[in-house]
C-alpha positions in Angstrom: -9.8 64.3 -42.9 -12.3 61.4 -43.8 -11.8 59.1 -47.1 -15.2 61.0 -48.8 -14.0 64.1 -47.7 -11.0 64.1 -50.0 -12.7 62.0 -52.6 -14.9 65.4 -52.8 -12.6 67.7 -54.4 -11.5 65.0 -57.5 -13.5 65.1 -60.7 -16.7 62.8 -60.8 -15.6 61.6 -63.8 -12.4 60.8 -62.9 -13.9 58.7 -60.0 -16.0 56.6 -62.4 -13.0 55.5 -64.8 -10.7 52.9 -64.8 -7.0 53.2 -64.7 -5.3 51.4 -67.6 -4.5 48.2 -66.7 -1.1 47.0 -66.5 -0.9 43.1 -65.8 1.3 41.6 -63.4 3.6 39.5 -65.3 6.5 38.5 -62.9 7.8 34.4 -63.5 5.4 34.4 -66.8 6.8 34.5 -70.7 5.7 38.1 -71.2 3.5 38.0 -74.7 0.4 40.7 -73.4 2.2 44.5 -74.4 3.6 44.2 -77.8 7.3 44.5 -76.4 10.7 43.8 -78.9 11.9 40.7 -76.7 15.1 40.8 -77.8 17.8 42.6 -75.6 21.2 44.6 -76.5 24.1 42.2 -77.6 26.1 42.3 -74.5 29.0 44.0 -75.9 25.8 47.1 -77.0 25.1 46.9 -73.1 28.2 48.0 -71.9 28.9 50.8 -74.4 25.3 51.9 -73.7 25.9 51.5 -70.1 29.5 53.5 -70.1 28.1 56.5 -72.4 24.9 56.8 -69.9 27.4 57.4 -67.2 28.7 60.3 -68.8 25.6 61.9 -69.4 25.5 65.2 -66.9 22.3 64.2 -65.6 22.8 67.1 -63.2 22.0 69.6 -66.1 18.3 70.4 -67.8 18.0 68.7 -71.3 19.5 70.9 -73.6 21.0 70.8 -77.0 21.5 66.9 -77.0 17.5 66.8 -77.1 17.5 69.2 -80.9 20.2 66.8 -81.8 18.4 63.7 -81.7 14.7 65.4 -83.1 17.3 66.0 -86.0 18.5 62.6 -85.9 15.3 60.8 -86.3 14.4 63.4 -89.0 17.1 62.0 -90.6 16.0 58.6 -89.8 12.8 58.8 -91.3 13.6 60.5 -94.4 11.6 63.4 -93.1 9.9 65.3 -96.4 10.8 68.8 -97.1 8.6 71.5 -95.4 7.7 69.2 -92.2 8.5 69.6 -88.7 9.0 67.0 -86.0 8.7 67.3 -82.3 9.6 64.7 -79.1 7.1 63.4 -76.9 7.9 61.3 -73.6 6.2 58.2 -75.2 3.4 58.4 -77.8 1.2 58.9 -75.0 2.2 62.2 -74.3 2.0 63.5 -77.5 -1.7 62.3 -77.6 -2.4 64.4 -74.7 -0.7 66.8 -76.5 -3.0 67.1 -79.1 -6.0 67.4 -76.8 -4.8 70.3 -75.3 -3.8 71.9 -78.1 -7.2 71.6 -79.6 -9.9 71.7 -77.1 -11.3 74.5 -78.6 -15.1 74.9 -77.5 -17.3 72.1 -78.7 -14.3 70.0 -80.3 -14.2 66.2 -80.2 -12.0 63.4 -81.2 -12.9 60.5 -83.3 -11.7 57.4 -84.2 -12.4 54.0 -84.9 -13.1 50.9 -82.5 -11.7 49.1 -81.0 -8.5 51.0 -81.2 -6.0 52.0 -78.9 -7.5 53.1 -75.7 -5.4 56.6 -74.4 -7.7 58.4 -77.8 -10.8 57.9 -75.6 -8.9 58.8 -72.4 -6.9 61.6 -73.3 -10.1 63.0 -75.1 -12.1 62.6 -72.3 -9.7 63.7 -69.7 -9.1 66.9 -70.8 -12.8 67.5 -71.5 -13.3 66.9 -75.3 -15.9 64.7 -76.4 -15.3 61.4 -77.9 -17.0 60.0 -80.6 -15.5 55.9 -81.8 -17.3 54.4 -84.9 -17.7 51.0 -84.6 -15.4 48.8 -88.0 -17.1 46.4 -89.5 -17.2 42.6 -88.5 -13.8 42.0 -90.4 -12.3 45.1 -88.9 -12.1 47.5 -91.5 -12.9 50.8 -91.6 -17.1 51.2 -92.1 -16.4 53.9 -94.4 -20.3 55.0 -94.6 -20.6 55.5 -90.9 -16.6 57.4 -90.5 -17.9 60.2 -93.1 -21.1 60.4 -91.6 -19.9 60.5 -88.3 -17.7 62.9 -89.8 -20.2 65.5 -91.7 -22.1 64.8 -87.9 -19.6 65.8 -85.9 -16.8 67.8 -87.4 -13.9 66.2 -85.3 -11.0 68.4 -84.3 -8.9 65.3 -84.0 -9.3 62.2 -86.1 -6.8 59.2 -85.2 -6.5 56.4 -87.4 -4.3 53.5 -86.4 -2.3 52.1 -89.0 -1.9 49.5 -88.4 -4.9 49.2 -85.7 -4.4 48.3 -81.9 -5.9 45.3 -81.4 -6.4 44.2 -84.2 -3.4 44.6 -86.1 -4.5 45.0 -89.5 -3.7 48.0 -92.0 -7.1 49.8 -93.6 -7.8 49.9 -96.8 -6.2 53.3 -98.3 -9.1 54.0 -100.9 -11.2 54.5 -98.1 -8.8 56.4 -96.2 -8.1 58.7 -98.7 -11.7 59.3 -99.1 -12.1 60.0 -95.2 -9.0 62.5 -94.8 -10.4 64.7 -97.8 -14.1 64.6 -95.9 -12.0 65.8 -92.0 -9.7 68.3 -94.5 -13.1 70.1 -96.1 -14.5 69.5 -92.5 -11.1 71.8 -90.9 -10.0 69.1 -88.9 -6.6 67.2 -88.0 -5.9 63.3 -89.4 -3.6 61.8 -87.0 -1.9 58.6 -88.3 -0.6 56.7 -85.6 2.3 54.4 -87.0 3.3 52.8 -83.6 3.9 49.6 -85.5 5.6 50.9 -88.7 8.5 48.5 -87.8 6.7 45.5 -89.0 4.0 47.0 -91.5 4.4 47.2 -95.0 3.3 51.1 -95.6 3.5 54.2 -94.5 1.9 57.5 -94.3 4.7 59.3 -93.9 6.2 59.9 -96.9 3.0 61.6 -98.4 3.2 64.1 -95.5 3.9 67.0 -98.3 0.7 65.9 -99.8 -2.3 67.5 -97.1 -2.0 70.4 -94.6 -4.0 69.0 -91.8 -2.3 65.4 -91.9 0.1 64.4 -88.7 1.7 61.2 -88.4 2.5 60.0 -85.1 5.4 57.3 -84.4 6.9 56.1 -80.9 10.6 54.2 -80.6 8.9 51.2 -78.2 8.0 48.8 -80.7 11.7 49.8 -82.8 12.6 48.1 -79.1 12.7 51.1 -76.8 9.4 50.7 -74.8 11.5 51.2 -71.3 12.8 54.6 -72.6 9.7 56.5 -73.6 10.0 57.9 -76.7 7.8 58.9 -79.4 7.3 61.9 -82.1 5.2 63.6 -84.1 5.6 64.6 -88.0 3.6 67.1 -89.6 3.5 70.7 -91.4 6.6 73.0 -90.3 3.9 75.9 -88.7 1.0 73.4 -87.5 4.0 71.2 -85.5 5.5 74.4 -84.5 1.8 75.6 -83.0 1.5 72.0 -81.4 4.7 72.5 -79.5 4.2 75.1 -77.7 2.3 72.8 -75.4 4.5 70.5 -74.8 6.2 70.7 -71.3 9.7 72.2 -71.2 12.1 69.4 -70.6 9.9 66.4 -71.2 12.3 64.4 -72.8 15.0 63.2 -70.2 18.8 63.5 -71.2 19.1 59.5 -70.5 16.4 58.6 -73.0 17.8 61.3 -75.3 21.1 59.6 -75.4 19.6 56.0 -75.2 17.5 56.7 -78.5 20.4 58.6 -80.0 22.5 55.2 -78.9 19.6 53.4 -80.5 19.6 55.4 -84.1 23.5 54.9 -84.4 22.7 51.3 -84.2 19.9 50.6 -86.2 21.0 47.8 -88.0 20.9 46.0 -85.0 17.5 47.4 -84.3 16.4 46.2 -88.2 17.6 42.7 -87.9 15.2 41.8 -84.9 12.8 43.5 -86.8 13.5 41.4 -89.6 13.4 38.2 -87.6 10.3 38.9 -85.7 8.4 39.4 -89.3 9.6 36.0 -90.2 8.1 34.8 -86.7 5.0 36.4 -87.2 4.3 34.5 -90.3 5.4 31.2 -89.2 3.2 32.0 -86.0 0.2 32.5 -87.7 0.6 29.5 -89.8 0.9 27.3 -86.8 -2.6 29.1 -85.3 -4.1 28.6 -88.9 -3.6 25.0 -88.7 -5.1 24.8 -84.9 -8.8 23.6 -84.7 -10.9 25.7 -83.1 -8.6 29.2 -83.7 -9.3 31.7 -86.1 -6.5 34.4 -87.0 -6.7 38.0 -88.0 -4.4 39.4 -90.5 -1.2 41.3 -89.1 0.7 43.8 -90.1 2.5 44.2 -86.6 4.3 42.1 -83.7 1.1 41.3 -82.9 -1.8 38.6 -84.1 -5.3 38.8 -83.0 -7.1 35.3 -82.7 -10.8 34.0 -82.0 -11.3 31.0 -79.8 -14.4 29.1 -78.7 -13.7 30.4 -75.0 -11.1 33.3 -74.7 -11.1 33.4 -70.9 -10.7 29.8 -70.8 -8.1 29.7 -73.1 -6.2 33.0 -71.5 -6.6 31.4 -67.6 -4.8 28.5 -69.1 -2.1 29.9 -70.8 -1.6 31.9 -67.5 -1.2 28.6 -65.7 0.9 27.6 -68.4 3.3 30.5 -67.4 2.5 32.8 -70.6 0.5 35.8 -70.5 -1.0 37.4 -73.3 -3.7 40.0 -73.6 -7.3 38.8 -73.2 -8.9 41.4 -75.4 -12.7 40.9 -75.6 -13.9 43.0 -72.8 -12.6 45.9 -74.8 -15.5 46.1 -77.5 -18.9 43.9 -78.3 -16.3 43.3 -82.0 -13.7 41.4 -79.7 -16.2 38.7 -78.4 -13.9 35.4 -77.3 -10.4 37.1 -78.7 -7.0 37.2 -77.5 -3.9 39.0 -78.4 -0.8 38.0 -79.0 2.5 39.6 -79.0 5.1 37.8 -81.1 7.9 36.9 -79.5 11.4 35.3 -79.4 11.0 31.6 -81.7 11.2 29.4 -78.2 8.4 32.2 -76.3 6.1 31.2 -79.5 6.2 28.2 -79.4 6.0 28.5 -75.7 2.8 30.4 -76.3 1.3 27.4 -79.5 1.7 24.9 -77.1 0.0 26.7 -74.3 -3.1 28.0 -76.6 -3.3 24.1 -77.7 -3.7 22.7 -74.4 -6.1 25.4 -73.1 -8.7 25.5 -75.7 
């Protein structure tokens, strides 16, 4: 059977996208995906390592998978009255959501640039997408979100907090105002906290507050990204509803007992936290000071930055054996950005010296 013969029975649409691009990052200082770059304490490994090998891993997830839900529950202080449900990753849980509510004619919305897998979840399973442009300082164009709004009466609405790229929190009087305009429009705010680790608020504790508000977390950035793990927080009946579309067994009994491993050592998990907080600051003074570098305000392991010529400076910091994300293809608001995760002390300042010399 010939090439176009095949090609013929997948979606045209499918066909015309891009996949999401993972870089190759083999003998570089990894700084592109936002990753906790701090391992286990070797005596952590081996207890890990000797409790995952008594995991029967020749059994479907079962009980161990309601135990940890009700762990991170726990974990998070989860209010009264709201229900909580595992996803394999954030992503999944996304995808989730647009199955769940791709009702006829419904569309998600969000801001952009933002995290990609709205657009591509939306699309995929054949929701519109409608993203409202921030303004030129990244905030929230709260004129153009309610109008877009009133326009389009989103099933979904996602708002990143903090945003992906750009790492900043919005400004919560105009989020208030836009999750009262989706509640009187019968819609769903999703926050998406994937960087609550290393931001200074939270939606979740007002969960009790609105009946259509969902916050969405994901264990990668507390330093799990290899395990897959995220959840979703909302109203008891809505989450309830939301699960019933999840597949059975999603969550695998190894990542079950990793995360659970994870919880039980948290303090651990907080300290690096802690420390890359106090690198993050010290980073972005050092970028502050550099000629020809403007930096975005962060409120996650990650710092956004202008430079004269971004895909200059990225080639060269590549050559320089650090990779970081070059960013400005993504949206006209990125123009000559990069990101940058924050890593270990010595990987940023690795990744200073390596901006310096490329500009």
């Amino acid at each position: 059977m010939s090439a176009d013969r095949l090609l013929a029975t997948l979606r045209q649409d499918v066909q015309a996208m891009h996949a999401y691009a993972i870089q190759p990052s083999a003998g570089l200082v990894k700084l592109d995906a936002m990753e906790n770059p701090f391992p286990l304490p070797p005596e952590l490994q081996r207890e890990l390592g000797e409790r995952l090998g008594r995991v029967a891993i020749n059994r479907y997830p079962g009980a161990r998978i309601a135990e940890l839900a009700a762990a991170l529950a726990r974990f998070v202080n989860l209010p009264a009255g709201q229900g909580l449900m595992l996803g394999n990753g954030s992503d999944e849980l996304i995808d989730i959501l647009s199955v769940a509510c791709d009702v006829p004619g419904a569309c998600v919305l969000a801001p952009l640039p933002g995290f990609v897998m709205y657009e591509f979840s939306a699309r995929l399973r054949g929701l519109e997408f409608v993203g409202v442009p921030l303004t030129a300082d990244f905030e929230l164009d709260e004129a153009a979100m309610l109008a877009a709004i009133e326009q389009h009466r989103p099933a979904i609405t996602y708002i990143a907090y903090p945003n992906n790229p750009t790492a900043n929190l919005f400004d919560d009087r105009a989020i208030e105002r836009i999750v009262a305009a989706i509640a009187r429009q019968r819609g769903l705010v999703v926050f998406d906290e994937a960087y609550q680790p290393f931001s200074s608020r939270t939606w979740l504790p007002r969960l009790g507050e609105h009946d259509h508000v969902l916050v969405l977390r994901t264990l990668s950035k507390f330093g799990l990204a290899g395990v897959r793990l995220g959840y979703l927080c909302g109203p008891q009946a809505l989450v309830e509803q939301i699960d019933k579309v999840r597949p059975p067994y999603n969550v695998s009994v190894l990542n079950a007992e990793a995360a659970l491993f994870a919880l039980e050592h948290a303090g651990e998990y907080a300290r690096q936290a802690a420390l890359l907080r106090s690198e993050r600051t010290r980073l972005m003074a050092v970028l502050a000071a550099t000629p020809g570098v403007r930096v975005f305000p962060s409120e996650a392991n990650m710092v956004l930055v202008r430079v004269p010529d971004s895909k200059r400076a990225f080639e060269g910091m590549k050559a320089r054996g650090v990779l970081v994300k070059h960013v400005a293809g993504l949206h006209p608001l990125l123009a000559h950005c990069l990101r940058l995760t924050v890593g270990t002390p010595a990987e940023n300042d690795l990744m200073t010296r390596a901006l310096k010399e490329s500009l």
